[in-house]
N, C-alpha and C positions, 0 to 999 in steps of 0.2 A: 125774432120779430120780422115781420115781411118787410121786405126794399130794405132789410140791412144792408146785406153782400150791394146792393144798388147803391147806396148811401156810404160804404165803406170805397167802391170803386173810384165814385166821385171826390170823395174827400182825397183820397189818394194821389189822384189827376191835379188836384185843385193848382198847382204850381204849376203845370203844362198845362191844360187849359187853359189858363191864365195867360200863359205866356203865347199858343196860337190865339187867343183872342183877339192878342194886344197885334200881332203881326199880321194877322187877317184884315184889319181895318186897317192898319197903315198902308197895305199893299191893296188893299183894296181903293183908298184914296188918293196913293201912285197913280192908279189904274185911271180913274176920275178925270186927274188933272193934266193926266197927258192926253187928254181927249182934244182939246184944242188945236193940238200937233199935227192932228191927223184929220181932223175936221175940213171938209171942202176940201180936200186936199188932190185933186185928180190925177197927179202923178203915181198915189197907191190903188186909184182905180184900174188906171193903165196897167198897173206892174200886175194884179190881181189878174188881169184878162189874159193875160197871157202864160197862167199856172193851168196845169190841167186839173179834170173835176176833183181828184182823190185827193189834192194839195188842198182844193179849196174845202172841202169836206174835215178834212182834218182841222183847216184851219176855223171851221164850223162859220163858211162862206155860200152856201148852200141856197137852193131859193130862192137866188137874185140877191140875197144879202150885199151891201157893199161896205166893205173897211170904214167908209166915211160917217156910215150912218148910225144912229143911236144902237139899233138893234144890232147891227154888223160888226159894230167896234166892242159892244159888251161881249157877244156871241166869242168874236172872234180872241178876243185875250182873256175873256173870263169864264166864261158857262161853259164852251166847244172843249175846253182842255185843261188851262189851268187850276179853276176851282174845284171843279170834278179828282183831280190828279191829287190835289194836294188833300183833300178831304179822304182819299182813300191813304194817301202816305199817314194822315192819323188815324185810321179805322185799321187800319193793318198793325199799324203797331202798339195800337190800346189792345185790340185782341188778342197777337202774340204774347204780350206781357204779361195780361190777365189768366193765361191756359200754362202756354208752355215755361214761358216767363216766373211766374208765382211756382210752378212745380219747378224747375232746375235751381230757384231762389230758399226752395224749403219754406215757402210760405204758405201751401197750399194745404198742407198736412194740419196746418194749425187751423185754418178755417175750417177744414172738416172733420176737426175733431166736436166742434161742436155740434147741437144737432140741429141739424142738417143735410138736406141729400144732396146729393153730386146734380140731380137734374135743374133742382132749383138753383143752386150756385150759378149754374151755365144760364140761367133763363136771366137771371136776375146782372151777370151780366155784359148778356148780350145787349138788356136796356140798357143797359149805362152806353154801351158801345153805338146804340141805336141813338140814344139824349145829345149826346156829347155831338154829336155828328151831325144832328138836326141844329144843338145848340150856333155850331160854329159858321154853319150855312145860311142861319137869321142873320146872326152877328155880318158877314159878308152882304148882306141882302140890304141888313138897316144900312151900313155905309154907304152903299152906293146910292140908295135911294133920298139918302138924306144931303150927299156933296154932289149928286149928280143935278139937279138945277142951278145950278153956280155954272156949270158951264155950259147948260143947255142939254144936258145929257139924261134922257128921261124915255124910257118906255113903255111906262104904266104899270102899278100893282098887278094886274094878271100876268104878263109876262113877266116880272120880276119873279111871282108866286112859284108859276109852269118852270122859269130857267132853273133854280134856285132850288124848289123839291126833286127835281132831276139829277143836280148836281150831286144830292143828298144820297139819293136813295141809290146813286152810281156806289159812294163808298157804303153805303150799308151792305150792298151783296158782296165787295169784294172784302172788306170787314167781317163777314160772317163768313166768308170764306176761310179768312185767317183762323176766325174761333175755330170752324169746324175741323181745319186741319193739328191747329195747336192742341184742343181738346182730344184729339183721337190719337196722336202722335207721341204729343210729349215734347217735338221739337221745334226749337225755335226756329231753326233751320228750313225745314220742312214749310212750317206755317208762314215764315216773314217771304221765302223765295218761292214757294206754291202759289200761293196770293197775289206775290206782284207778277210774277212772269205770267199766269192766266191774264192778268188783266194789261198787259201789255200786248202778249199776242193777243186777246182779243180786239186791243185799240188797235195796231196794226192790221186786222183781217177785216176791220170796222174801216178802213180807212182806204185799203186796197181794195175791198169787194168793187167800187165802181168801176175802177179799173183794169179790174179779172174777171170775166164772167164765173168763171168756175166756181170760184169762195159766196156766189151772189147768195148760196144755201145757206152760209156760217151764219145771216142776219136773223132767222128764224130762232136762234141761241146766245145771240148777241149780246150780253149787258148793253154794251154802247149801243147799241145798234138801235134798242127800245128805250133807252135814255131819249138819244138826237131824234128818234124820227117823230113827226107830227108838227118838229119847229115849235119847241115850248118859246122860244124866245119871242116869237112870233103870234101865235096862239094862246100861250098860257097854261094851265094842267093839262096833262096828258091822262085823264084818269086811269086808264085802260093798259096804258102803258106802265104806268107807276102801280098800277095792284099788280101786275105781274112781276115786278121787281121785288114788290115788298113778298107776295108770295115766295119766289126765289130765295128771299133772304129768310124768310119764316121755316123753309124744307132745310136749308143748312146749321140753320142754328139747331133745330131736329136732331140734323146730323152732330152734331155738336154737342147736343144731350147724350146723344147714343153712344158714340167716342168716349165719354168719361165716364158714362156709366161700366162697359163691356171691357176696360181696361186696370189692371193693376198699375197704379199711380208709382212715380218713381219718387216717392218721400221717404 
């Protein structure tokens, strides 16, 4: 039946899911309430001005943003690094579990004994990896949105929208990174430290380009790089930028089909 393998992923997740839900919102409402702390606060303007640009980049401080302010306080503890990071820590390891994961498990043999091809298994899910990851980015988005006028902390549904599908579509590529690597490999090794080590030196060459002229090329290939730039927090959708991610993450899940088609499975 179609969206089983989808419907068999999620049910499977349903206990971890669950459980980043519950911790997405809570850390999400941390985030909220310590907004006060920092509010008007000119002593982290000071200390701000005196970081060079790549610190404040990283710290997705960018554009005049300042710590103090609604956009620059969300920017800078939630959309610039941590929501993004943590959305990928579960897009990485939904997809290693689901490839490499389910074959070193001896699980994987049982699903394709039925019928079924190897191509739609992987399509089927990378949705689920694609849902889940959009799911948990809402879920983040409604929190803040809804404990964020309690303390004055409000930037409007378009940038919430722009922050938010950026954050999303950061772990879709490097998620589908994982599929493609797990699916073609067989390891989990391979796919859990493939995946995160690209997408760490990518934040790090995303972060030093200001600072280096030389790496100023790496942005043209950058995940981060077409994530942060245009200042969704600021602007709102990037649309331009986010088809080109999604495209990215569309050619690896490809890849990802191709990987388990062209390989004898280790069941």
């Amino acid at each position: 039946m179609p969206g089983e393998v989808f419907r068999r992923v999620v049910a499977a997740r349903k206990k971890s899911l669950i459980a980043w839900t519950i911790s997405l919102v809570a850390l999400m409402a941390m985030m909220v309430f310590a907004y006060p702390a920092v509010a008007d606060q000119d002593v982290f303007v000071e200390m701000m001005e005196d970081y060079p640009e790549f610190v404040e980049q990283i710290m997705g401080l960018g554009s005049g943003l300042s710590i103090t302010s609604p956009a620059g306080y969300l920017n800078s503890q939630v959309f610039a690094n941590m929501l993004p990071l943590l959305l990928i820590i579960f897009g990485i390891g939904l997809a290693t579990k689901e490839t490499a994961g389910e074959e070193r498990d001896g699980t994987l043999d049982l699903l394709l004994a039925h019928p079924i091809t190897r191509v739609r298994v992987v399509l089927e899910k990378a949705g689920a990896l694609l849902a889940t990851g959009l799911w948990l980015g809402v879920v983040a988005a409604i929190t803040l949105i809804a404990f964020g006028p309690l303390v004055d902390l409000d930037i409007g549904l378009s940038a919430y929208a722009g922050a938010t599908l950026s954050s999303v579509v950061a772990a879709w590529v490097f998620g589908a990174l994982a599929l493609a690597l797990g699916a073609a490999t067989g390891s989990r090794a391979v796919a859990i430290g493939g995946a995160s080590g690209v997408a760490v030196v990518f934040y790090v060459l995303w972060g030093l380009a200001p600072l280096i002229g030389a790496l100023e090329f790496t942005n043209a290939f950058n995940p981060w790089y077409w994530v942060m730039v245009g200042d969704p927090i600021l602007h709102g959708i990037q649309g331009i930028n986010l088809l080109l991610l999604v495209g990215v993450t569309g050619a690896l899940v490809a890849v990802a089909m191709w990987g388990m088609r062209r390989r004898d499975l280790g069941v």
